[in-house]
N, C-alpha and C positions, 0 to 999 in steps of 0.2 A: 504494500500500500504506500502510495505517498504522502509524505510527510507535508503536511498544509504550508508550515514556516518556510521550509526548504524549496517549494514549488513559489511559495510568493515571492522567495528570494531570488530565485532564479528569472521570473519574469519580470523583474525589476532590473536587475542584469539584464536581458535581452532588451528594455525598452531603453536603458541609461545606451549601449552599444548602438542602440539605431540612432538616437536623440545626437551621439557622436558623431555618426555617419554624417548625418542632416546640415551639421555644424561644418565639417571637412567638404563636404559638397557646395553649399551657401558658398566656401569661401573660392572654390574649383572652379564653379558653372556660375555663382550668383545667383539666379533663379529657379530654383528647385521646384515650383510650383507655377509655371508660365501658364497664361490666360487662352492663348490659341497654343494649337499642331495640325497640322493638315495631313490626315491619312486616304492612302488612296484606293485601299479595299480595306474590306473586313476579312477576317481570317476564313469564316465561310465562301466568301467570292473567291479568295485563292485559292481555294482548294478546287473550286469548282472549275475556276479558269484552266489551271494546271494539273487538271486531273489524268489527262494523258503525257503529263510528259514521264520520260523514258527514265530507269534508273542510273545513276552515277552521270546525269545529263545538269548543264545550268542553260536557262530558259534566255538568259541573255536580257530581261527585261526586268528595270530597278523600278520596285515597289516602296512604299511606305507602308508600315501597318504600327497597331498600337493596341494593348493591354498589361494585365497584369501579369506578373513573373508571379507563377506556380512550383516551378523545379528549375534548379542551378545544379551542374554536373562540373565538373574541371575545374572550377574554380571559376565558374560562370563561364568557359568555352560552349558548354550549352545550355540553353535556357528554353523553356520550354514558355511562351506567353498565354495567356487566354485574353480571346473579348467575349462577350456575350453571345459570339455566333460558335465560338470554336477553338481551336488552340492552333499556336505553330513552332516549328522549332529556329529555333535564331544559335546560329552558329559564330563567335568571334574568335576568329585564329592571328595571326599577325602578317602571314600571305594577305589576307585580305580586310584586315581591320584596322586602319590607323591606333597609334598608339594613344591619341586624345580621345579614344571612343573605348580601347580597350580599358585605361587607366580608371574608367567609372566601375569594373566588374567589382573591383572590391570593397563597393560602395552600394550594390544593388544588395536588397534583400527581397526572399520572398513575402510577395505581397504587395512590393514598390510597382509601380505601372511606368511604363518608359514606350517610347517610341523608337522605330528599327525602319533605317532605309538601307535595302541593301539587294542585289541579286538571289533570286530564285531558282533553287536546283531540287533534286532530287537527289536523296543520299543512295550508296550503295545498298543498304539497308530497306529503303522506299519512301525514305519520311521523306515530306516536302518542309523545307529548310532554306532560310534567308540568310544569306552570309553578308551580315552588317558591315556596313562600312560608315556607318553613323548610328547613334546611339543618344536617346533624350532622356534626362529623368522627366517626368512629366508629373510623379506624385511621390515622396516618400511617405512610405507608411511608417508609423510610430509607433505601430504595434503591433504584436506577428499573430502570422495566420496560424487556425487551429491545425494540430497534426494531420499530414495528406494522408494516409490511409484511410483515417477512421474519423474526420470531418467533424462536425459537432455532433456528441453523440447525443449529450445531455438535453431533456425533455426542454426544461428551463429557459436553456441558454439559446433554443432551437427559434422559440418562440420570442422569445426578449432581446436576441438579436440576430431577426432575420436576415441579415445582411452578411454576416459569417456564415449561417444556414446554406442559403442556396450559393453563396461563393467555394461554396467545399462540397456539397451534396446535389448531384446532378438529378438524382428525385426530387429535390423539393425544386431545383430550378424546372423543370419539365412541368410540374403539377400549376405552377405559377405561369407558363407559357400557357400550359393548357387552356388555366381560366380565363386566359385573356381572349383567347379561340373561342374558348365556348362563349364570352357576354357578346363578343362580335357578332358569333355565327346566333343568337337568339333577335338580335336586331336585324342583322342583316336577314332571318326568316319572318321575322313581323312586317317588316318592310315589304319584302315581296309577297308577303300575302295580306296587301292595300292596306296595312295599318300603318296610320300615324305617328309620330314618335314626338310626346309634349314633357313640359316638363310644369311641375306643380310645387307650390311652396314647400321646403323642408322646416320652414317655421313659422310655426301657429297660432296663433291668438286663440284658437279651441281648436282641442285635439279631440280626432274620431277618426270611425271609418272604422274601427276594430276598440276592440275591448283589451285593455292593456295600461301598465302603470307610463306614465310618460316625463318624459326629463325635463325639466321646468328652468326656463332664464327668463331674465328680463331684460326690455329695451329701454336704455336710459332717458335718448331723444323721445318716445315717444310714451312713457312714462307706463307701457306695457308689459305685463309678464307675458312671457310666449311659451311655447315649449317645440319641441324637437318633434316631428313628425312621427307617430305610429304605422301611419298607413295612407295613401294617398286619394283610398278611393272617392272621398266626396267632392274633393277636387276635379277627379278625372270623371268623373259624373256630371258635373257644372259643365264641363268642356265637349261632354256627348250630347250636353240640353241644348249649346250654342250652334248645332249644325258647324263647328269648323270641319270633321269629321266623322264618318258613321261609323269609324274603326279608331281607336285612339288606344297608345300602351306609350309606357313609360318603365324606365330600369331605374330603380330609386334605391338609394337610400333610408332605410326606417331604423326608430332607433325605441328599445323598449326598456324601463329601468328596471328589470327584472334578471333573472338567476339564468348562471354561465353554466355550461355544460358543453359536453362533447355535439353536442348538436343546435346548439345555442349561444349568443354572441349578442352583448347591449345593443349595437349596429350592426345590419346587415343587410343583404340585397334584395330585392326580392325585382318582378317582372310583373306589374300589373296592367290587364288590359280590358276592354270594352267595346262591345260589339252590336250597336243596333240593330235590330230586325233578326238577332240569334237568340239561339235559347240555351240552357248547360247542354242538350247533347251536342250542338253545334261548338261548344267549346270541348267538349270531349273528343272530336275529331281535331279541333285544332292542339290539345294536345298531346294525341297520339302524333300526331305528322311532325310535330314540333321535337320530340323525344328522340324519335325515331330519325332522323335529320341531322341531331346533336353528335346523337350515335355513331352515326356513319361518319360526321366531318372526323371525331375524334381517333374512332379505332377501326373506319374504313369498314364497319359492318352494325348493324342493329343489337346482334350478341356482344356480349362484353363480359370481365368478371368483378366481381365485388370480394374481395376477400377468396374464398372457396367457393363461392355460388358463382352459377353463371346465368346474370339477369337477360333478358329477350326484350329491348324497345321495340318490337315488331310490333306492330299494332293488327288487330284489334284487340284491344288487353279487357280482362277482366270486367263486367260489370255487373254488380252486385248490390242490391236495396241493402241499409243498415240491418232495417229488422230481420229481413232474410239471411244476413252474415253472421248474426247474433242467433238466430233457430238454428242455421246449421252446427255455430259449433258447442249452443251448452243448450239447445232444446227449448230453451225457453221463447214462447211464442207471445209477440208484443203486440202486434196487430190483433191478437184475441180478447184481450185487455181493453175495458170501457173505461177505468178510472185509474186517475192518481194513486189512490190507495192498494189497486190490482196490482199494479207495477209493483209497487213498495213491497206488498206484501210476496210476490214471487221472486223477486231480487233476495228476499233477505231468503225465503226458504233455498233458495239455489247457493247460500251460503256469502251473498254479497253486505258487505256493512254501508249502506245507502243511508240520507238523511230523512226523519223524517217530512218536512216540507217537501222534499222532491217530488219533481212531477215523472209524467209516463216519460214525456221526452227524455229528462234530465235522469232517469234510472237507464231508459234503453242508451243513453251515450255512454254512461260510467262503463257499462257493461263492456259495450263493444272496444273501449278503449282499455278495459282490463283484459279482456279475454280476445279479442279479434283482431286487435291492430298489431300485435307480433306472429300475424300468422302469413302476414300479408307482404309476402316476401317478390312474387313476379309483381310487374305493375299492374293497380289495377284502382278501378273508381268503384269507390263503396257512394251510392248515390241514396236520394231519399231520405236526408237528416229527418230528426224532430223539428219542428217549428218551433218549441220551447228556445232552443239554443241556435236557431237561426234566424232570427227577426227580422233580415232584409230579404227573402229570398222569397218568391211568388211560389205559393201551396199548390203541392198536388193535385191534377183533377178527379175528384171524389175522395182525395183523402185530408183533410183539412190538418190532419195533425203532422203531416210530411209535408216538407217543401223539393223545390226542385234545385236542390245543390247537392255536390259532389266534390267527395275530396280523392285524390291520385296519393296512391300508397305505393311505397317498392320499399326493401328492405325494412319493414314494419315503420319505416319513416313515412310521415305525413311530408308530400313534396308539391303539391296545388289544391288549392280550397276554388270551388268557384260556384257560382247561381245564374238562374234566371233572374233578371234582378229587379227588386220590387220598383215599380215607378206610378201605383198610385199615391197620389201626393195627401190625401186622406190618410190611407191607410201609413205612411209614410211614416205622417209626421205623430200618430197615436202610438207605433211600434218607440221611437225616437225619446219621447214622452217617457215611455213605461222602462225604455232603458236608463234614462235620463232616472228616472226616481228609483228603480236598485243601483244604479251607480250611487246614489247618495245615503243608499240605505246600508253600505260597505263602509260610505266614510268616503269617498269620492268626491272631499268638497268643492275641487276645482272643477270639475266636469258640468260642460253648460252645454245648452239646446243651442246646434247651429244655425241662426235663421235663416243664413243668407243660403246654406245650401236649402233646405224647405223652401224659398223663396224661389229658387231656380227652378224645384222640380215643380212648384207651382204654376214654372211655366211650362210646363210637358216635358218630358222625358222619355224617348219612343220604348217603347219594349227593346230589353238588351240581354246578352250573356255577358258574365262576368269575373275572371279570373285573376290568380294572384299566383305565383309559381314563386318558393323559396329557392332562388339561383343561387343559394349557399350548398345546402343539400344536394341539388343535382347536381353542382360541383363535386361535391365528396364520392358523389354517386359513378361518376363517371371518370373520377383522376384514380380512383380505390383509395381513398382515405377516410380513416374509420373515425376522424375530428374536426370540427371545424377549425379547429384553430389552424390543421396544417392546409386551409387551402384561403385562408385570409392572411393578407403580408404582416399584418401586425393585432392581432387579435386581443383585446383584452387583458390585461395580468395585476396582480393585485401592484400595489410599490414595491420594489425589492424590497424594504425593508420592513413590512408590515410582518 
């Protein structure tokens, strides 16, 4: 084991030795941190330029390229660089490297980023390889990189400083490329299928749209408390009442002051969108096509693996009524049930601890979230919530106690909530009301009635479908990370020193 004293000691030693460096360099070159460099490919384009040239051959043509020093061999005769596309190897001998270029080797360390102009060959070996005949520091680092082998192994140190993370772990830089593919590739699919792309206030004078605790500031100039967005929907609902589009989504920002977990984060992404003249199964096609899409741009097919599973975006996935997912797997039949107290009473004989006050709705969700939502491993839409615990979403025809939303489930993760979505302005603003007074019956003293949205839909609001996709979760889903915090660059972490 190592000794804590002896390991501080030592990397105090290594940082006092660069800090030296830095000092010897300043007084060599002067500017150890210049403002420009002009490079003329990235490591990826030479490779790809000179992919045919022949072994123990030089191309005759002088490049510039520039990154970080990874591995020093010879006493820095080879250096191995990285940039973000790729690596190359930099070779400085005295045949071909002035001695004002070589005199820097013993001044580079790994981790220092420098710029190499020099002729391109190929080694006997096959590596492609610039034999410098100019050499830049371009950044000294003051602090050395984690051990190459074995990179940051530490959980902590992974997340708290990401920036050593993917500079030494070629998984977490790939998971991070990924998600960038993937928020593209969900715009660029909303896009081509006619929808709008708006954007809605991330700060609110009244928070809604979802039911959630919310992060509270204030505005000095305007003598208002605000708070941090939950959810964008009543926004992007004012913006479907305006006619600027009959399709409108936004990739947002929400932010909830609630509990961190492996699948959860105070901020995080989500995909919400709206669609006039559709209903939830119209968004259930859109997002099977949308999954399925993700799929392919990712791993070039709809299968994929999660861990040891191998999930199927193939559509058409899964669908399934609540109450139906809940008789199939513990018997218990909800839809046979006329009263509040029915429910109560077979929840508890089925061995469930349910509250008294609960209603039918509110006993058939505990249920299905106790017992059904880890079973629901391929993707699939449990459809037909309770109306108890969905209050914006347009009922059932003939079943008043069902509404018509659906949430998309794969690996027992909840990954899209979405409705038919209510837009009688009556009914609207009664359901808004009775939320409005158990918000305040929790202690919810800030939670107020939005007029101006009521106000909008009191001016018509066409019949619409309506979804909300956690773009965290299908991330995880599709990079195979079992946290969110490995597929956000900087997730959440208490203070180091708490």
């Amino acid at each position: 084991m190592t000794d804590t004293k002896t390991e501080t000691a030592l990397s105090s030693d290594v940082t006092e030795v660069r800090a030296q460096k830095l000092k010897l360099l300043r007084e060599l070159i002067g500017d150890v941190y210049p403002a420009h460099f002009h490079r003329t490919m990235t490591n990826a384009e030479l490779a790809e330029k000179y992919a045919g040239l022949e072994l123990d051959t030089e191309s005759g043509d002088i490049i510039t390229v520039a990154g970080r020093v990874y591995s020093s061999r010879n006493s820095g005769m080879f250096m191995d660089i990285h940039d973000a596309s790729g690596k190359i190897q930099i070779f400085s001998h005295k045949d071909t490297t002035p001695e004002s270029a070589r005199a820097l080797l013993p001044l580079i360390d790994l981790g220092d980023i420098i710029g190499v102009t020099g002729m391109v060959r190929r080694t006997k070996r096959g590596e492609l390889t610039i034999n410098a005949q100019e050499i830049t520091m371009l950044t000294k680092a003051l602090l050395p990189m984690p051990e190459k082998w074995h990179g940051v192994t530490d959980i902590e140190t992974r997340y708290r400083k990401r920036h050593l993370d993917i500079m030494t772990n070629e998984d977490s830089k790939l998971r991070f490329q990924q998600r960038s593919k993937i928020v593209s590739s969900i715009r660029r699919f909303m896009e081509n299928d006619g929808f709008m792309e708006v954007e809605t206030p991330m700060l609110q004078s009244i928070y809604g749209g979802a039911t959630a605790e919310p992060f509270k500031t204030h505005h000095n100039t305007l003598k208002l408390d605000m708070y941090l967005r939950i959810a964008p929907e009543l926004f992007l609902k004012r913006t479907l009442v305006s006619g600027l589009s009959d399709k409108v989504f936004e990739i947002n920002r929400n932010f909830r002051n609630e509990g961190v977990s492996t699948r959860h984060n105070p901020e995080f992404t989500m995909m919400e969108c709206y669609w006039a003249y559709a209903d939830y199964e119209d968004i259930m096609d859109l997002v099977e096509r949308l999954f399925a899409d993700l799929a392919t741009r990712i791993h070039g097919s709809t299968e994929f693996t999660f861990g040891d599973t191998e999930i199927s975006f193939k559509g058409p996935f899964r669908r399934v009524p609540m109450p139906d997912a809940v008789k199939d797997v513990t018997g218990i039949d909800f839809l046979a049930m006329k009263t509040d107290e029915e429910a109560r009473t077979a929840a508890k004989a089925a061995g469930f601890a349910v509250e008294k006050d609960w209603t039918w709705g509110e006993c058939l969700a505990f249920i299905f979230e106790e017992k059904v939502e880890g079973t629901l491993i391929q993707p699939s839409h449990v459809t037909h919530f309770p109306k108890d615990i969905s209050p914006f979403a347009k009922e059932v025809p003939g079943e008043p106690r069902l509404v018509e939303r659906f949430e998309t489930y794969c690996n027992a993760w909840e990954i899209g909530n979405a409705f038919s979505e209510l837009n009688d302005p009556e009914e609207q603003r009664a359901r808004m009301v009775e939320q409005l007074e158990q918000a305040h019956a929790r202690g919810e003293k800030d939670k107020q009635l939005d007029e101006e949205f009521l106000d909008a839909i009191d001016q018509g609001m066409p019949p619409a479908g309506g979804l909300g996709i956690g773009v965290d979760r299908l991330i995880m889903l599709l990079t195979n990370s079992p946290s969110i915090r490995d597929i956000i660059l900087f997730p959440a972490r208490r203070n180091k020193n708490d």
